[in-house]
C-alpha positions as CSV (number, residue, x, y, z in Angstrom):
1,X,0.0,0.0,0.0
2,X,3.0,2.7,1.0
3,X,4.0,2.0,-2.1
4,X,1.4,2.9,-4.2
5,X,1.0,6.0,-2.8
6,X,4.6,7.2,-2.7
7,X,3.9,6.3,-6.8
8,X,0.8,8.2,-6.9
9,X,2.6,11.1,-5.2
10,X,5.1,11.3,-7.3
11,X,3.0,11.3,-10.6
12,X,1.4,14.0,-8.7
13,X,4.7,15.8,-8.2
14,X,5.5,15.4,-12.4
15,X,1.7,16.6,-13.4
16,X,2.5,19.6,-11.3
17,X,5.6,20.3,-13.1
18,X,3.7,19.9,-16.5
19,X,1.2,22.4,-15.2
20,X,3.7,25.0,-14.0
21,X,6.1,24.8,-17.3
22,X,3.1,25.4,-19.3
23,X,2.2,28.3,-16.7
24,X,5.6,30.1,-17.5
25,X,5.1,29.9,-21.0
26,X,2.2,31.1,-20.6
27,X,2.9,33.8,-17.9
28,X,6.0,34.9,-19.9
29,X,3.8,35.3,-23.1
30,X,1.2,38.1,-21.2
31,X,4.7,39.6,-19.8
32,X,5.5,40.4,-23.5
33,X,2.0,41.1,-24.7
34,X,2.0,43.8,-21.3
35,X,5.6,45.0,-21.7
36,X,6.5,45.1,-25.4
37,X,2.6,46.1,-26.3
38,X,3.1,49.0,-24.0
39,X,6.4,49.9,-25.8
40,X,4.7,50.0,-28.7
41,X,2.0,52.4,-28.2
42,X,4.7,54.8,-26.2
43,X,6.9,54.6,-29.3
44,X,3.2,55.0,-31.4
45,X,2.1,58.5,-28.9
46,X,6.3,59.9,-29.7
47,X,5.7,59.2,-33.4
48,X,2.6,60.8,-33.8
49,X,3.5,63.7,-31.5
50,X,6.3,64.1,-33.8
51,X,4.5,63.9,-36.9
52,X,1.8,66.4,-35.1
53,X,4.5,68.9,-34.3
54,X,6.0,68.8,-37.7
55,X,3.2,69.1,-39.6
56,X,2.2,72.4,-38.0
57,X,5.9,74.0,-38.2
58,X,6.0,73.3,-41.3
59,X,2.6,74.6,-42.5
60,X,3.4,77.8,-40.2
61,X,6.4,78.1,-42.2
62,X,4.3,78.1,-45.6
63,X,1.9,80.3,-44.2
64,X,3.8,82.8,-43.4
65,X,6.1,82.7,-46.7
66,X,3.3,82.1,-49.5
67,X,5.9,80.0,-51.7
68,X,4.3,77.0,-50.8
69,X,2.3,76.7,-54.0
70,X,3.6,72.7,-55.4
71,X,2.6,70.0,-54.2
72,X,4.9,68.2,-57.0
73,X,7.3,65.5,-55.5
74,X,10.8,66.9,-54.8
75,X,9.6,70.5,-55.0
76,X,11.8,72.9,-53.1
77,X,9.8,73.6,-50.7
78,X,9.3,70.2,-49.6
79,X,12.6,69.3,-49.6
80,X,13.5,72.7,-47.1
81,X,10.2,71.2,-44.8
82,X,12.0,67.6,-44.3
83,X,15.0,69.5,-42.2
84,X,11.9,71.5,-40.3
85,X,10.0,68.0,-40.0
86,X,13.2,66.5,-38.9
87,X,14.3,68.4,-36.3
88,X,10.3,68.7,-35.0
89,X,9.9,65.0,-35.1
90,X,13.4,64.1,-33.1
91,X,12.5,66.5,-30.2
92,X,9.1,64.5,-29.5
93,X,11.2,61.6,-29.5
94,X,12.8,60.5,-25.9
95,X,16.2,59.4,-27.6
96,X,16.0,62.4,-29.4
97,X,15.9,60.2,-32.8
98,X,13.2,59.2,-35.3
99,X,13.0,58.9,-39.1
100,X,11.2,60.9,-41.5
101,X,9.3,58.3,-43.8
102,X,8.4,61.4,-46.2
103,X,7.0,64.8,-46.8
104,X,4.8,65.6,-49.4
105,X,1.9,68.1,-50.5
106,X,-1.2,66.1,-51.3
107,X,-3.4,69.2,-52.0
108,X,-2.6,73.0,-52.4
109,X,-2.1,74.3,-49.1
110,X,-1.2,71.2,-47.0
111,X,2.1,69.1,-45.5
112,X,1.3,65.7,-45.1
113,X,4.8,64.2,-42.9
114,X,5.2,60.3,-41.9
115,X,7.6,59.3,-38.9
116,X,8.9,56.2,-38.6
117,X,11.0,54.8,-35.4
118,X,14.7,54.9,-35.6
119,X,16.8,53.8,-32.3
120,X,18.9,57.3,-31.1
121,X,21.7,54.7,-30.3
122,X,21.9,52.0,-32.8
123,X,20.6,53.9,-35.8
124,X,18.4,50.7,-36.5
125,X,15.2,51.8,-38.1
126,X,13.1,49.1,-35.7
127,X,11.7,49.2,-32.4
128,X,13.1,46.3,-30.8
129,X,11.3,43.9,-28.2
130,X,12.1,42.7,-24.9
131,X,10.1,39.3,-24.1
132,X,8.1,38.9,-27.8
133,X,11.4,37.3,-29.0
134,X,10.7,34.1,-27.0
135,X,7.3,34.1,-28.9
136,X,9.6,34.7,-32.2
137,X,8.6,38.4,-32.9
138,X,11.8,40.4,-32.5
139,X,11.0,44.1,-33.9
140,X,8.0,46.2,-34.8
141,X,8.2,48.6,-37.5
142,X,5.4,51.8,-35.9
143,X,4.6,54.7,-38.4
144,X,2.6,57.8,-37.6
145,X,0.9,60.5,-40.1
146,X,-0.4,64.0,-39.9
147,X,-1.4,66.4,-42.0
148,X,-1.6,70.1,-41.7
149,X,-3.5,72.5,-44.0
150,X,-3.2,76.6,-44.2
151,X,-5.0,79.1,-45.7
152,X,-7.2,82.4,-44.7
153,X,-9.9,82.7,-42.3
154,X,-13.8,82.3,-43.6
155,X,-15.6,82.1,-40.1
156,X,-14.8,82.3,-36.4
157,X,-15.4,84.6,-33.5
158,X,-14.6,88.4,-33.7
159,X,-12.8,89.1,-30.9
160,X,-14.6,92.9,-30.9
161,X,-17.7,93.5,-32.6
162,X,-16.5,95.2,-35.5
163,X,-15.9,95.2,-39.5
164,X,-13.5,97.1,-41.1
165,X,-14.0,99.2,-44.4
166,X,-12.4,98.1,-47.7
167,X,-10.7,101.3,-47.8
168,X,-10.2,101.5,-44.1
169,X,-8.2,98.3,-44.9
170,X,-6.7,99.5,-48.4
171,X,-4.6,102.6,-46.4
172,X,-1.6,100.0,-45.3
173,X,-0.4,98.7,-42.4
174,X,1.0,102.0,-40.7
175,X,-0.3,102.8,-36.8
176,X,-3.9,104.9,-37.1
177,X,-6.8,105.9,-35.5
178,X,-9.8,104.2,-36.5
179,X,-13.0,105.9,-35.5
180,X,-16.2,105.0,-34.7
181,X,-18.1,108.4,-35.0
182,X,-16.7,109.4,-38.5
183,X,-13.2,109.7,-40.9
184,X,-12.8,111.6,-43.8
185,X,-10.1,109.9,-45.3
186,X,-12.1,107.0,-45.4
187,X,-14.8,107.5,-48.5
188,X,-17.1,104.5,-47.7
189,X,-20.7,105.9,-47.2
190,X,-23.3,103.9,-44.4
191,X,-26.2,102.5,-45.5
192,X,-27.8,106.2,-44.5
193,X,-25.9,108.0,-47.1
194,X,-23.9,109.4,-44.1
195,X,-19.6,109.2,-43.5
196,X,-19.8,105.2,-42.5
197,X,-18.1,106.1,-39.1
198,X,-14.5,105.4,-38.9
199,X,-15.0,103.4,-41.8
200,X,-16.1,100.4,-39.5
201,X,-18.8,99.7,-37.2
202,X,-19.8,98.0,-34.6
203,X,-22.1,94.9,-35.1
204,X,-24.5,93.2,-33.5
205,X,-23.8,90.9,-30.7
206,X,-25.4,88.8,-27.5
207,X,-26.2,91.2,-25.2
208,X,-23.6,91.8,-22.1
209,X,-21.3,90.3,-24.2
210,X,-18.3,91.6,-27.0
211,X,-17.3,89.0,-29.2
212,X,-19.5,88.0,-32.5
213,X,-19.4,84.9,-34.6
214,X,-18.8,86.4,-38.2
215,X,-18.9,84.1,-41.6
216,X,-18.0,85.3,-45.5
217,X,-21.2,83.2,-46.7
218,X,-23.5,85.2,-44.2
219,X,-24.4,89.1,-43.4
220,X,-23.5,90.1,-40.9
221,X,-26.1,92.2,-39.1
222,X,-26.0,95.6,-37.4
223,X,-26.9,97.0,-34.2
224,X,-30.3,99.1,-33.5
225,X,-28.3,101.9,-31.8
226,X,-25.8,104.0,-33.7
227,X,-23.0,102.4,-33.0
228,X,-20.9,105.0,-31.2
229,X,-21.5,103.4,-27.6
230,X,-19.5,101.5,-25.9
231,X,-20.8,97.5,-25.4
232,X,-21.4,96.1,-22.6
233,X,-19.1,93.2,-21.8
234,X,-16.0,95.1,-23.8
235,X,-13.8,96.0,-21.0
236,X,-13.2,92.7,-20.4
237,X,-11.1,92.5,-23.6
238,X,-10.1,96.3,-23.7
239,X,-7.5,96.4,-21.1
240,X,-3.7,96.6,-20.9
241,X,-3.1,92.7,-21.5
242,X,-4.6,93.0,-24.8
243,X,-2.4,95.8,-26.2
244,X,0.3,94.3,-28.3
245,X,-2.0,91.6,-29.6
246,X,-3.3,91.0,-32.8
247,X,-7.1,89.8,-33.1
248,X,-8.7,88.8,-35.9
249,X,-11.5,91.0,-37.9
250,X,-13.7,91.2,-40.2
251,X,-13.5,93.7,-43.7
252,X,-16.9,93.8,-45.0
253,X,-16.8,94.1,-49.2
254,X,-20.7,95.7,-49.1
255,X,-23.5,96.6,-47.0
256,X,-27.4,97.3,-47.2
257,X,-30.0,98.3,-45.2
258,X,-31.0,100.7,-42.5
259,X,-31.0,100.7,-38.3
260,X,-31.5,97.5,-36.5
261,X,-32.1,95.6,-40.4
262,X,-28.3,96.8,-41.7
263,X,-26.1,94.7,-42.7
264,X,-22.6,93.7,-43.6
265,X,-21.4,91.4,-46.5
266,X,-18.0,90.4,-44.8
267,X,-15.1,90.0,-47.7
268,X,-12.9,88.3,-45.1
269,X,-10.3,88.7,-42.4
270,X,-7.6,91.5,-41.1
271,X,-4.9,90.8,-38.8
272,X,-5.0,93.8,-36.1
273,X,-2.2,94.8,-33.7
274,X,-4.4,96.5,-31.3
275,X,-1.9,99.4,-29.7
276,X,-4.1,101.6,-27.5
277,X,-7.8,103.0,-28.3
278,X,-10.1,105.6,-26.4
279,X,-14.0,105.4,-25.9
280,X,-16.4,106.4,-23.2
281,X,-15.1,105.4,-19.8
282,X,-11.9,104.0,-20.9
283,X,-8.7,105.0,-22.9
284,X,-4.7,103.3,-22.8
285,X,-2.3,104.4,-25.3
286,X,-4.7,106.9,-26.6
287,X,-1.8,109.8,-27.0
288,X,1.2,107.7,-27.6
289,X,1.6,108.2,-31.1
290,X,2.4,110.8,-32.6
291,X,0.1,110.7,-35.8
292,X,-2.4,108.5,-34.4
293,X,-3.9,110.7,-31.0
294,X,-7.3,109.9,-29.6
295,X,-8.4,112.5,-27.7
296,X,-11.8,114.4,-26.3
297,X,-14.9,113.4,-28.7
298,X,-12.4,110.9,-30.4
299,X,-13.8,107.6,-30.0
300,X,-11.7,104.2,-31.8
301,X,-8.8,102.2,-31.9
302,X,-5.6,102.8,-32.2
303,X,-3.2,100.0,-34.3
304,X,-2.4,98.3,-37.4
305,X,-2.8,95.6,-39.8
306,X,-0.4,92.9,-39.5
307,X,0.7,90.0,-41.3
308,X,-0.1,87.0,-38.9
309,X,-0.4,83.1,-38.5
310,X,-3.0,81.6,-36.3
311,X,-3.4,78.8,-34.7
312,X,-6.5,79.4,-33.1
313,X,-9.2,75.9,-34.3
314,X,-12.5,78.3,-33.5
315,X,-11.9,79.4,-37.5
316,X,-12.1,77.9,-40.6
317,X,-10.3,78.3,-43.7
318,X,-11.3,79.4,-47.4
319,X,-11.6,83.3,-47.4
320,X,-9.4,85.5,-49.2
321,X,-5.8,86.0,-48.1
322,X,-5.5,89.9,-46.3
323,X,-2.7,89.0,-44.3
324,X,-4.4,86.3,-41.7
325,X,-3.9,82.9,-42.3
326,X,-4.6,79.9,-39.8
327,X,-2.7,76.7,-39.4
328,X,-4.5,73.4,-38.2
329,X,-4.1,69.5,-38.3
330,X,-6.6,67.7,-40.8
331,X,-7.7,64.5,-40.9
């Protein structure tokens, strides 16, 4: 009988080193599906942070040049973008070290940049695992894309209520007042027949509020006062953190109407450096240049039109170019 089970207890003993042999096998294979799946998708987020960041330099670049106009492979332009993309795309990388896969134009006014893993040490173009090899998968091979498209403003939020006048907007780019009761040198006439005053306007807006969501494809409407107070909710973007900045705004291209049933047909957008302005209640800046003085009656602002790149995603593209443009990732 003792010896039966002494042989029973050791075929015990060799089923339970079946069980646990097949356990590490199995127990090693989730340690490379948890460690080496992870690794992936880290090297995956680097790749596409890379391609992300690249994208967008490299359409701010275009943007702000205008010589972007091929999409043709081997163009110039492209080839200048790869040292942009490259240097983008190594610096979201932790070992500083990734390869550009390529950088082409697939439409007029877009980048479209690949990334592809390259080891900052080795140079090898493979992300290499720790535990897959014992399940014979020794390297992955992760890619990431983005695209980036530029071009100018069509709708988004005006910052201020206003719209500029075409030849408000035709004068250049040097520092002026722009008034809102009146300006001689600007010619445009108001739906009224009268000076339109300071060749821009307000418009209408929420109540309490200042800023107004303005689109090229729709009027934009007027409001039922004359337009030389002060809205409500205004100071809150008038004050001396905003001087400096440029804000985008409309420049209307016609207009109709009378009182609270004006309108504005908006052309497109302005880049504004807002440098000081004076109205009821508040003023900053208002006498620091020489040739553009707000003082007294003198209601407006006080700046310039700019040249600018935005990245700001409240806007989308497919106005006219007057010196905005905006920048943003695309599917």
């Amino acid at each position: 009988m003792r010896r039966l089970i002494t042989r029973a207890r050791r075929d015990e003993r060799g089923a339970v080193s079946v069980v646990v042999a097949v356990s590490m096998v199995a127990l090693l294979g989730f340690v490379a599906i948890t460690v080496d799946i992870g690794a992936l998708y880290a090297e995956r987020a680097e790749l596409q942070n890379g391609a992300d960041a690249a994208a967008l330099a490299v359409a701010q670049e275009c943007a702000a040049a205008k010589t972007c106009t091929s999409t043709t492979a081997g163009a110039p332009w492209l080839t200048s973008a790869d040292t942009t993309a490259r240097s983008l795309a190594n610096a979201n990388a932790v070992d500083d070290a990734t390869n550009i896969s390529s950088v082409t134009s697939p439409a007029p006014g877009s980048v479209r940049i690949t990334t592809g893993t390259r080891d900052g040490s080795s140079g090898a173009g493979a992300l290499a695992y720790t535990f897959a090899p014992i399940l014979g998968i020794d390297t992955a091979n992760p890619t990431a894309t983005a695209t980036a498209a530029w071009g100018s403003p069509a709708a988004g939020p005006a910052m201020l209520p206003l719209a500029f006048a075409p030849c408000e907007f035709a004068q250049g780019n040097g520092i002026r007042v722009f008034r809102t009761h009146g300006d001689p040198t600007c010619s445009s006439t108001s739906p009224s027949g009268q000076v339109l005053p300071g060749g821009f306007s307000w418009l209408a807006h929420p109540s309490g509020t200042c800023a107004v969501r303005v689109d090229i494809a729709v009027n934009a409407p007027l409001p039922s006062d004359s337009g030389n107070d002060f809205p409500a909710g205004c100071s809150a973007v008038l004050n001396s953190t905003a001087i400096g900045k440029t804000l985008l705004l409309p420049v209307y291209v016609d207009k109709g109407g009378t009182g609270n049933n004006g309108w504005y047909k908006i052309r497109g957008w302005a880049a504004f450096e807002l440098l000081g302005w004076n109205f009821s209640g508040t003023s900053l800046n208002n006498t620091a240049y020489t040739n553009a003085k707000c003082t007294g009656n003198c209601r407006g602002l006080i700046g310039r039109f700019v040249k600018y790149v935005s990245l700001d995603d409240r806007f989308t593209r497919g106005g006219p170019d007057l010196g905005a443009s905006l920048v943003s990732l695309t599917k």
